[in-house]
N, C-alpha and C positions, 0 to 999 in steps of 0.2 A: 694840116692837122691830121693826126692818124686814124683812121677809123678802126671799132673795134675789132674788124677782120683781122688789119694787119698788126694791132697789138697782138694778137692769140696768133697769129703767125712767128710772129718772134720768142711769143714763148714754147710756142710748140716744136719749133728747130731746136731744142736744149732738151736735158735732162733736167726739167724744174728741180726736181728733187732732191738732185746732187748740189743743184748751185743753191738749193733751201740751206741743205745743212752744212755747206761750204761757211756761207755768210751767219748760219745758227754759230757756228764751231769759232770764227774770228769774232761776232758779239761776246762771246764769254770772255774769249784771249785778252779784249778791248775790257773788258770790266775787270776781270782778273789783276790787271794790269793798272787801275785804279787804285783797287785793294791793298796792294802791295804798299803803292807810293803814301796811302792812308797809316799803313802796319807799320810801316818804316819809319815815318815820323814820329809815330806813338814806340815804338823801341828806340826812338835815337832822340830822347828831346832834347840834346845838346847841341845838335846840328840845328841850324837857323837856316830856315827855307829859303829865306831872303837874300842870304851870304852864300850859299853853300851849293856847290850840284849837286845830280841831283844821283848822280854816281856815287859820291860818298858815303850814299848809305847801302852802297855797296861792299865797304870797306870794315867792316867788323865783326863781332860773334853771328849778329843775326844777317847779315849781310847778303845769304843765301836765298830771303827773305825778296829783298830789290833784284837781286840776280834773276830768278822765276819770274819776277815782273819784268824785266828786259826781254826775256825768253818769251815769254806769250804774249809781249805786245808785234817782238817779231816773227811769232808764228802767225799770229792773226793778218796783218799785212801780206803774208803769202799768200794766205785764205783767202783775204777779202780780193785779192789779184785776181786767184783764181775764177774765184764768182764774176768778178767784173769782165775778165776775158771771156767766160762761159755765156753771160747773156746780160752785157752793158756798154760792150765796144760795138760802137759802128764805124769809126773811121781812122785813117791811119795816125793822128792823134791821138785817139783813144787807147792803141795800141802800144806807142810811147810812151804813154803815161802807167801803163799798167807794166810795163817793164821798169822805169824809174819806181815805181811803187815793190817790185819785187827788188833791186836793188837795196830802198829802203829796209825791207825786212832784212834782209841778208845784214845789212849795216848793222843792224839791230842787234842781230845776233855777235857780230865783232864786240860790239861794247860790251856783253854779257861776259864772253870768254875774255876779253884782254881789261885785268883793274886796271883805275886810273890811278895816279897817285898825284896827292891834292899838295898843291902848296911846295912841291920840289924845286933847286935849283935845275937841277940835272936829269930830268925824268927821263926812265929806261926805256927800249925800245917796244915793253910792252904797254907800257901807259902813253907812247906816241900812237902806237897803231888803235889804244881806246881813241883818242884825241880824234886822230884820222876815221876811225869807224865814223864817230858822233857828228865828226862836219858833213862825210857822207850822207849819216843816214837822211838828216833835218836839210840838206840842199837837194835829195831824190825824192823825199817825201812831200817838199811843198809844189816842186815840178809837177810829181804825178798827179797831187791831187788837184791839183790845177788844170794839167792838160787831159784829163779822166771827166774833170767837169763841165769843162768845154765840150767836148767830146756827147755830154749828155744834149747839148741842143739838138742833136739828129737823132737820139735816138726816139723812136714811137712809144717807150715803156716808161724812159727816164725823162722826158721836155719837161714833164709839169714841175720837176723837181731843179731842171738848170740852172733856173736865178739863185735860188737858196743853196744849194751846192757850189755853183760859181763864187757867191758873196763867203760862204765859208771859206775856201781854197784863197781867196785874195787875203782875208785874213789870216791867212795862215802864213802867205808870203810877206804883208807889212811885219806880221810877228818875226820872220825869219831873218827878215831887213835890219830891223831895229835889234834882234841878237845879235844879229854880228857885228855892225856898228858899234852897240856897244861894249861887245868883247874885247874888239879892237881899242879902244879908246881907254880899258883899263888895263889889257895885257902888257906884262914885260916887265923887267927891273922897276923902268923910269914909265908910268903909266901915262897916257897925255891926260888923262881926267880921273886921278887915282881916288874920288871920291866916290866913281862910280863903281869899282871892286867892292865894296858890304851889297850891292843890291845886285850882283849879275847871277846869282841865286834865283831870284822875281824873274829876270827878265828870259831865262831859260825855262823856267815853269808857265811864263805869256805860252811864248812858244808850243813847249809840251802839250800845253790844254786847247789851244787851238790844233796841234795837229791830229789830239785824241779827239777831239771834240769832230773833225771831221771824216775820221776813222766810224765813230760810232754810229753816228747820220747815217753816213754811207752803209753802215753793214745791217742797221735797223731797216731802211729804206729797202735792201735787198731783199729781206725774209718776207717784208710785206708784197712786193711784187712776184715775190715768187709762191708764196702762200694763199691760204682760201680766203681772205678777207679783206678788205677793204683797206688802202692805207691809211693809218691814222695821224702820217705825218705830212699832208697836203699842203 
């Protein structure tokens, strides 16, 4: 168990301040980024969240609308990286994970720049490389934030938080399991389970909300350890 010497040793090796508003700066990118996929539904009620990705509401007049939301969920992931390398890696794990987490963002940002195009026989090489972005970014992001939360059993700042950070991160990987299982099983001309294309809309938004969901934790959890108060998320 750490005593409080060597917790304020770990914080004292950092720039608390910088890594405050690193993690302040990815909180908002992470809510930001909420907003959108809320605005986007409320301008596009003909899309069905249940059928539909979630890219497609990238695809029209307001469409610029989801694109910004792309954009600042993948700024934020470089943020939160950065705060995580400045004062939440302790070991060579932790350091992987925070590189798979930068990967992430970077992915992030390919889906923003390259549309998808929904429903094509023949999709062009810019909606393969959205395609390729999107498998990227959702197989870097459940890595890092898996091996990031692992990584928290050593550290003296972040233990108390392991379990529930771990327990998120696995959820994040059943969700990323079960997407692509079931992507598989209704892609293609001839689908093996073509009942399951009306719902791979749901089962990409599972996913989304678990890996925002542990996007957030993590960046609220930051500001509190690096702030004057008391964490309120014990």
């Amino acid at each position: 168990m750490a005593t409080p010497e060597s917790r304020d040793a770990v914080i004292n090796t950092k720039d608390r301040a910088d890594v405050y508003r690193s993690a302040t700066f990815a909180l908002a990118c992470f809510i930001l980024f909420f907003l959108t996929v809320v605005v986007s539904q409320i301008l596009r009620p003909d899309l069905n969240p249940v059928r539909d990705f979630l890219s497609a509401y990238a695809l029209s007049d307001y469409g610029f609308v989801m694109t910004v939301g792309f954009v600042a969920i993948g700024i934020g992931i470089l943020m939160l990286g950065v705060s995580l390398w400045s004062n939440g890696i302790v070991n060579q794990l932790g350091r992987v994970g925070t590189i798979f987490l930068g990967i992430a963002g970077a992915a992030m940002m390919g889906i923003a720049l390259f549309p998808a195009e929904i429903d094509v026989v023949d999709p062009s090489p810019i909606s393969q490389l959205h395609d390729l972005s999107a498998l990227i970014h959702f197989f870097a992001i459940t890595v890092g934030a898996l091996f990031v939360s692992l990584n928290f059993r050593t550290h003296p700042l972040w233990r108390r938080y392991s379990r529930s950070e771990t327990l998120l991160a696995v959820a994040t990987a059943m969700a990323f399991l079960l997407y692509i299982t079931i992507y598989l099983l209704q892609a293609g001309d001839v689908p093996a389970v073509p009942r399951l294309r009306p719902t791979i809309g749901a089962f990409q938004r599972l996913l989304i909300f678990f890996d925002w969901l542990w996007l957030l934790v993590t960046a609220l959890r930051m500001r509190e350890l690096m702030g004057p108060r008391k964490s309120l998320l014990s």
